[in-house]
Kinemage of the C-alpha trace (Angstrom):
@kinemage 1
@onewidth
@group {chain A} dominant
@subgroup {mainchain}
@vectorlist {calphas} color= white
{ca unk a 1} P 88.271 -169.608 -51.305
{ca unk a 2} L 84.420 -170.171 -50.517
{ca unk a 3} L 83.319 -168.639 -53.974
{ca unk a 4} L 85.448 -171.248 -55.419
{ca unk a 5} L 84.866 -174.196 -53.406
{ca unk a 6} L 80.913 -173.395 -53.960
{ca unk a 7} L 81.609 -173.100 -57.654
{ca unk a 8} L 83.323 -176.517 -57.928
{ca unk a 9} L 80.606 -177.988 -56.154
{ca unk a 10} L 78.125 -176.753 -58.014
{ca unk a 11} L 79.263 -177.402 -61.415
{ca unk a 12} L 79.550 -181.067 -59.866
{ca unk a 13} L 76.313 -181.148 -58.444
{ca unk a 14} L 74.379 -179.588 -60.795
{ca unk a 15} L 74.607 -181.817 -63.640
{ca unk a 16} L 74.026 -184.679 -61.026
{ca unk a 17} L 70.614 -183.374 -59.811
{ca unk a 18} L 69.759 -182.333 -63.117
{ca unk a 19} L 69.809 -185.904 -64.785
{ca unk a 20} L 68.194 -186.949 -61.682
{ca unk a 21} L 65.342 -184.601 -62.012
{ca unk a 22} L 64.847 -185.838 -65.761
{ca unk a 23} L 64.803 -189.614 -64.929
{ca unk a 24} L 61.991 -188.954 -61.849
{ca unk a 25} L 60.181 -186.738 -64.463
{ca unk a 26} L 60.388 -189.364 -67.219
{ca unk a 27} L 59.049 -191.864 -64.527
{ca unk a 28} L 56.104 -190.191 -63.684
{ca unk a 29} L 54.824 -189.677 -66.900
{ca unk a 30} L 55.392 -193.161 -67.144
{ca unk a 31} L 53.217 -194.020 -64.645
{ca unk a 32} L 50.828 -191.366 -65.624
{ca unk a 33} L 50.356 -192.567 -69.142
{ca unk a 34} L 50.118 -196.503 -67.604
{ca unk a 35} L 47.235 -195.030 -64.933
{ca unk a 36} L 45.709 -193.236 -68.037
{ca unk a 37} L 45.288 -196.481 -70.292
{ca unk a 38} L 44.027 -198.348 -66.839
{ca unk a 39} L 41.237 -195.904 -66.670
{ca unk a 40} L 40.277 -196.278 -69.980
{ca unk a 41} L 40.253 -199.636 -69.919
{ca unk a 42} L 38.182 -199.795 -66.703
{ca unk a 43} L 35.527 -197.249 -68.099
{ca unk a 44} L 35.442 -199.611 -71.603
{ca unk a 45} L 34.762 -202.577 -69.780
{ca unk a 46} L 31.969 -200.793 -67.592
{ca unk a 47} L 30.393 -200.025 -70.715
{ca unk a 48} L 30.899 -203.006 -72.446
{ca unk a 49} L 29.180 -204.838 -69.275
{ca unk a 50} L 26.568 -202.315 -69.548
{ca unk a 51} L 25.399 -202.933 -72.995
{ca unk a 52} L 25.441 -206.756 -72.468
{ca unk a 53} L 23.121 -206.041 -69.257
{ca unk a 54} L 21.253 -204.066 -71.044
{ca unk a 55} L 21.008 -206.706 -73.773
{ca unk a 56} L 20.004 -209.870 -71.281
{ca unk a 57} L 17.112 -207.642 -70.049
{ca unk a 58} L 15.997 -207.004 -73.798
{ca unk a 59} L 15.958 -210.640 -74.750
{ca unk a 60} L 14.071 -211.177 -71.254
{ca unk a 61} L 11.447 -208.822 -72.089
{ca unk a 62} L 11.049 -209.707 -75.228
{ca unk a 63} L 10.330 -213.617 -74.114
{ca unk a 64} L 8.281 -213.197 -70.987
{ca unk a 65} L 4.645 -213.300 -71.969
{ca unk a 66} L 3.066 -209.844 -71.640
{ca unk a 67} L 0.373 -210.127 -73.508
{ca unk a 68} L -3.158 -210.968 -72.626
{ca unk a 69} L -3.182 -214.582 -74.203
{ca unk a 70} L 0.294 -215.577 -72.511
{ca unk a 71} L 2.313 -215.399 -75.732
{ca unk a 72} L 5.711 -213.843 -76.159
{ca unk a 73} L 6.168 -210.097 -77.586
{ca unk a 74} L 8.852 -211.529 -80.105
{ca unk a 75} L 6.453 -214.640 -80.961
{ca unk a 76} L 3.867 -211.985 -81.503
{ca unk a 77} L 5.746 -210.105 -83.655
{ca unk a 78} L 6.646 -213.165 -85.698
{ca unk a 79} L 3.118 -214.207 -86.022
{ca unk a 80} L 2.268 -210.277 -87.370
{ca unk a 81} L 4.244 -211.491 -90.501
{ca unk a 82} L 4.209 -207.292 -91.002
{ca unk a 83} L 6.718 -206.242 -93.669
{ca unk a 84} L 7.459 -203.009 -91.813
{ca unk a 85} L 10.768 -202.105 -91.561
{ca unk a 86} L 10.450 -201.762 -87.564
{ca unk a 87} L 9.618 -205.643 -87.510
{ca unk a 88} L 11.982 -206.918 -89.322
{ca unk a 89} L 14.540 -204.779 -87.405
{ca unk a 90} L 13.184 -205.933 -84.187
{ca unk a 91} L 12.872 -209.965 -85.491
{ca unk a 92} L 16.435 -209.310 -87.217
{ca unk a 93} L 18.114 -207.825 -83.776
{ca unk a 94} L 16.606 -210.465 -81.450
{ca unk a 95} L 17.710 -213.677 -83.402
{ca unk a 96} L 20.815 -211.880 -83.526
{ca unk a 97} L 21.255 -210.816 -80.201
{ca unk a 98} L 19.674 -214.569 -78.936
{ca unk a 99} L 22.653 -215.797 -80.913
{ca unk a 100} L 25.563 -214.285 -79.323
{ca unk a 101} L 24.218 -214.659 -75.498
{ca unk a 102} L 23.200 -217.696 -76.222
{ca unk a 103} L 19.566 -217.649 -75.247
């Protein structure tokens, strides 16, 4: 009588908790997957405000006036009218990068 009553119950049950299990499982990798795009997106944005940082405090150092006559390293570099590749690079990057900060 026991054996039986336990049998009905569990082929109730079971079927129940199983279903139940699956829609908590699918839930959590829900969340999982949400908390793992989050954290991406937090670590892109960290670098993203790194680069610009690190961009303001080129275009700084290239206009304060370092050098011994009080003129700017990118006005100096300018005046070099050098054809080197590194020049141009340098003058090419710094309009460029005055441009999109707005400098």
């Amino acid at each position: 009588m026991w054996a039986e009553m336990g049998t009905f119950l569990g082929g109730i049950y079971a079927p129940i908790l199983g279903l139940l299990t699956l829609f908590v499982i699918y839930n959590q990798l829900k969340l999982q997957y949400e908390s793992t795009q989050l954290q991406y997106e937090t670590a892109l944005f960290a670098r993203q405000e790194i680069t610009i940082d690190a961009v303001k405090r080129l275009a700084d150092a290239l206009e304060a006036p370092c050098l011994s006559d009080g003129c700017r390293i990118i006005d100096f570099l300018i005046e070099q009218k050098q054809t080197t590749l590194w020049n141009l690079v340098i003058v090419n990057q710094y309009c460029y990068l005055t441009d999109i900060i707005g400098s």
